[in-house]
N, C-alpha and C positions, 0 to 999 in steps of 0.2 A: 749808247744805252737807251737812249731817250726815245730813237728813232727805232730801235727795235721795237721797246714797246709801243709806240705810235702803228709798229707795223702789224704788230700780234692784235692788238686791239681795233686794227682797220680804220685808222682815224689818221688826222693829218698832221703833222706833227705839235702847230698852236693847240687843237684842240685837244690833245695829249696830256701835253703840259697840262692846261688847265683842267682836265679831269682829274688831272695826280694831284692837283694842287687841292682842288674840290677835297677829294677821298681822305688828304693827309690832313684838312683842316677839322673836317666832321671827325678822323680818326682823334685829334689835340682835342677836341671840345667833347667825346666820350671819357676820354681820361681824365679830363679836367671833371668831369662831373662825379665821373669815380670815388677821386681821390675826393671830392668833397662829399661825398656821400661817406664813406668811410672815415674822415673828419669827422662829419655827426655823431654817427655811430658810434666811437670812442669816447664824444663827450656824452653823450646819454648815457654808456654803460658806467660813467665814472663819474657818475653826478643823479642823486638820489632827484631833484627836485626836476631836474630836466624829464627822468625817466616818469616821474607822475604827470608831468605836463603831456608827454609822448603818449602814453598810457589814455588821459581823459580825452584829445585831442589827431592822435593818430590812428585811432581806431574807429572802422567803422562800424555802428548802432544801429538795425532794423529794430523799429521799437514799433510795434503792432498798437 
């Protein structure tokens, strides 16, 4: 399987592996960011003080 796609992708087979490897780690550290982004999100909708902190602090202010 490995070497098929080594072959579709025109690469040799070490550097194969290590591009699946690259793609699959960047793809765990999207996820991971996800899921703590949406972690946040839940505590800010279910916590009054968080959400005025969010509010003064996550917004941005053009103040002329």
């Amino acid at each position: 399987m490995l070497e098929t796609e080594a072959k579709e992708r025109g690469l040799g087979l070490s550097v194969a592996i290590r591009v699946l490897a690259c793609e699959a780690a960047k793809e765990a550290k999207r996820k991971r960011i996800r899921e703590q982004t949406k972690a946040v999100a839940e505590y800010i909708a279910g916590n009054p003080e968080a959400q005025e902190f969010f509010e003064f602090w996550g917004t941005p202010r053009v103040e002329l």
